[in-house]
C-alpha positions, -999 to 999 in steps of 0.1 A, spaced: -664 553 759 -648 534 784 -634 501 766 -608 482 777 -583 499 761 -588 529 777 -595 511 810 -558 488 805 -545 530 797 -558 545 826 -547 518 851 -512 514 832 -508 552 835 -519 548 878 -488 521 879 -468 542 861 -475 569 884 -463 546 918 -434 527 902 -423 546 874 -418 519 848 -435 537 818 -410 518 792 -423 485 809 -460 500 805 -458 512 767 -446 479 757 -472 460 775 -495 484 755 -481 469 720 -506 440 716 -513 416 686 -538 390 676 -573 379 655 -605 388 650 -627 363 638 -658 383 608 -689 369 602 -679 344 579 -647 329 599 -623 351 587 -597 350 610 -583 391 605 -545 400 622 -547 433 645 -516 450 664 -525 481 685 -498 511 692 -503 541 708 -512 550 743 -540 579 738 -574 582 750 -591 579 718 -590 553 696 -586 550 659 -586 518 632 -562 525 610 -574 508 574 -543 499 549 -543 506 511 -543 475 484 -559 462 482 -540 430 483 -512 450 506 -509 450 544 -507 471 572 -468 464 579 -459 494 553 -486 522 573 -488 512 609 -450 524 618 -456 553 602 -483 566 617 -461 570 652 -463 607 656 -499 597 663 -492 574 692 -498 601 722 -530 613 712 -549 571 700 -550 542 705 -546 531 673 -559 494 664 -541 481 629 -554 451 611 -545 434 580 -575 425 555 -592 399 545 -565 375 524 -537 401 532 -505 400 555 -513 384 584 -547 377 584 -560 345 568 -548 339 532 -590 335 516 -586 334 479 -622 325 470 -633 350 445 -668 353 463 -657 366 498 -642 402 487 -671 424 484 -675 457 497 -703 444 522 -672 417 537 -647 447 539 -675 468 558 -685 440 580 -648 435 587 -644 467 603 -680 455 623 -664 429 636 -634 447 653 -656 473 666 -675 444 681 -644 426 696 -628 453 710 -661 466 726 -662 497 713 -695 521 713 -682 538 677 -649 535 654 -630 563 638 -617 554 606 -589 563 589 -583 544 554 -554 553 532 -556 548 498 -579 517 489 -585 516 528 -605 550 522 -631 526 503 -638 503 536 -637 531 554 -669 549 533 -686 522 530 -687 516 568 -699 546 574 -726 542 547 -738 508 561 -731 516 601 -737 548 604 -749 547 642 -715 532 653 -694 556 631 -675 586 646 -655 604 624 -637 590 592 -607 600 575 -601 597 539 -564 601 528 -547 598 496 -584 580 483 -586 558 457 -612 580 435 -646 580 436 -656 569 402 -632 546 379 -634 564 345 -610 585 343 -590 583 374 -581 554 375 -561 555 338 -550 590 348 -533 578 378 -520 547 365 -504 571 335 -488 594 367 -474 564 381 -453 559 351 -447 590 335 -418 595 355 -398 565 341 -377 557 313 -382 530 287 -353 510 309 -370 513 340 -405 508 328 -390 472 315 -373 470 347 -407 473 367 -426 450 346 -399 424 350 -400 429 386 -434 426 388 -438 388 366 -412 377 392 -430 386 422 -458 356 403 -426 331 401 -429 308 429 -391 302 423 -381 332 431 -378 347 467 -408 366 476 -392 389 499 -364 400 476 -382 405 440 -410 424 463 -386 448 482 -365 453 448 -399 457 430 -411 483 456 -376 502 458 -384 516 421 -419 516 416 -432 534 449 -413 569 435 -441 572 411 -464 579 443 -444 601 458 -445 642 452 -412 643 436 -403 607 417 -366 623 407 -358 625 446 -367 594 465 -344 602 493 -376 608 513 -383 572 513 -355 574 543 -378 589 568 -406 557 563 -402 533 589 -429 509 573 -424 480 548 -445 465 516 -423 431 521 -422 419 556 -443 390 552 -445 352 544 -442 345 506 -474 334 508 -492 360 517 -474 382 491 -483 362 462 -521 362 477 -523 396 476 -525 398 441 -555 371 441 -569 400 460 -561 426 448 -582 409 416 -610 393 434 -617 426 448 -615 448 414 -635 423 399 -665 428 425 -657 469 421 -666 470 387 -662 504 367 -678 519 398 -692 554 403 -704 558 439 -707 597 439 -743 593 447 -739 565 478 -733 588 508 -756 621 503 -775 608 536 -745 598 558 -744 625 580 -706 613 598 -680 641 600 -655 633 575 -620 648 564 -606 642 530 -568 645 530 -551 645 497 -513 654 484 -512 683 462 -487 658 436 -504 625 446 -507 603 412 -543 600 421 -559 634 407 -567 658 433 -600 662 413 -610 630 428 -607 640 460 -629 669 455 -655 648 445 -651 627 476 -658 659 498 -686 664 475 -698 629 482 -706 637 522 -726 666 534 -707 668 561 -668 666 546 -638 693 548 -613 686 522 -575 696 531 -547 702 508 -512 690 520 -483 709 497 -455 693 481 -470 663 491 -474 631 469 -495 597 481 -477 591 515 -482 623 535 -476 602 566 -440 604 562 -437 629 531 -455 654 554 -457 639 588 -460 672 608 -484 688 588 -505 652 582 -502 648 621 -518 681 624 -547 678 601 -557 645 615 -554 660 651 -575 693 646 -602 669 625 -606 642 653 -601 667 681 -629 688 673 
């Protein structure tokens, strides 16, 4: 598939070759800018990575952004291309709030959309989290311009009873104090008087160690290079307009049954301590004919940067093969 980003690769790497400037090339190759959907969404993308394959990162939520994966996924940068784009009414991307215009068909066409901008013959998909929903669905929907997809750290399958068992794991971990401390955080995120930035990074400082393998140690945090706060106040508080708009079209959904004729090769890569119960992700690889499910050890919601090598690897051999 020779798109343009390959083609801008191949004759970046031919200058490189003559004038030696790769630092001058590789930043050239960090890009940024919009993609308009079918319903004149205007949708944020950055690309990073210099490899000859691409891959559309999708971010979790929903209602979050892609400023707390993208950075993290650099150990990937030498082998894709990797295209990053904030959703619908998230981060960057136009702040839509009407409750109509966050179904699972807008979040599939979405992904149509950049596959048709950028030019490309078929898009691998990886969707973290709530971005492993798009992700599916795409592949359900467009199955003809789907290559592989990735499912890491999934939000399950069917609501009843992850979703309560995961929200439990999320919180099991805390104290009365700090339980009062996160819900206190979380009403002032809502305050328009109060600094969006601050209450979200303070708000994010405790509550993400419920995701990850070991809440007691949260030293990993250290090796993340993303954020969950680096964006205008605006589009923080919108987030949780969609974060509900969307839940509200999901439902108590079961979709178990919605992808025993897509055919697409798919990986399902779950934490062994992820708060969303590795039984769910066994009923994802159900789901396809055509899945692998893969077990990362010691590993909690974020194996991007709790288990970067061995994430790395998994996604390499699946999208290599």
């Amino acid at each position: 598939d020779m798109s343009w980003l390959k083609l801008v690769k191949v004759l970046a790497l031919e200058i490189h070759d003559e004038f030696d400037c790769r630092e001058d090339i590789e930043n050239l190759l960090v890009r940024e800018g919009f993609v308009l959907t079918p319903d004149s969404v205007s949708l944020y993308y950055s690309i990073t990575g210099t490899g000859a394959d691409t891959l559309i990162t999708i971010h979790g939520g929903p209602g979050l952004h892609s400023g707390y994966l993208a950075p993290d996924m650099h150990m990937l940068e030498s082998d894709f291309t990797m295209i990053h784009y904030d959703q619908r009414g998230s981060g960057r991307s136009e702040l839509v709030s009407d409750p109509e215009r966050f179904s699972l068909r807008h979040y599939a066409d979405d992904l149509e959309a950049i596959r048709k901008h950028f030019g490309l013959r078929a898009l691998n998909l990886m969707g973290h989290s709530w971005g492993s929903v798009p992700a599916a669905f795409y592949a359900k929907w467009y199955p003809e311009t789907t290559g592989k997809i990735a499912l890491v750290s999934s939000t399950p399958p069917r609501a009843t009873p992850y979703i309560g068992e995961f929200g439990q794991n999320l919180y099991k971990w805390m104290d009365d104090d700090t339980r009062v401390l996160v819900n206190t955080l979380q009403t002032a995120q809502r305050d328009p008087s109060q600094n969006a930035q601050e209450t979200c990074a303070a708000f994010w400082t405790v509550f993400i160690r419920g995701y990850l393998a070991d809440p007691m140690n949260p030293s990993v945090l250290q090796r993340s290079r993303g954020s969950h706060c680096e964006v205008s106040a605006e589009a923080l508080r919108n987030g949780d307009l969609v974060s509900r708009h969307t839940r509200g079209h999901l439902g108590d959904w079961d979709w178990r049954g919605e992808f025993a004729d897509v055919q697409v090769p798919v990986l399902v890569l779950h934490g062994e301590l992820d708060p969303i119960p590795f039984a769910s992700a066994r009923e994802w690889s159900e789901a396809f004919p055509n899945a692998q499910l893969v077990t990362l050890d010691g590993t909690g919601h974020f194996p991007q940067f709790e288990s970067a090598e061995a994430f790395a690897q998994s996604m390499l051999g699946f999208f290599a093969d």
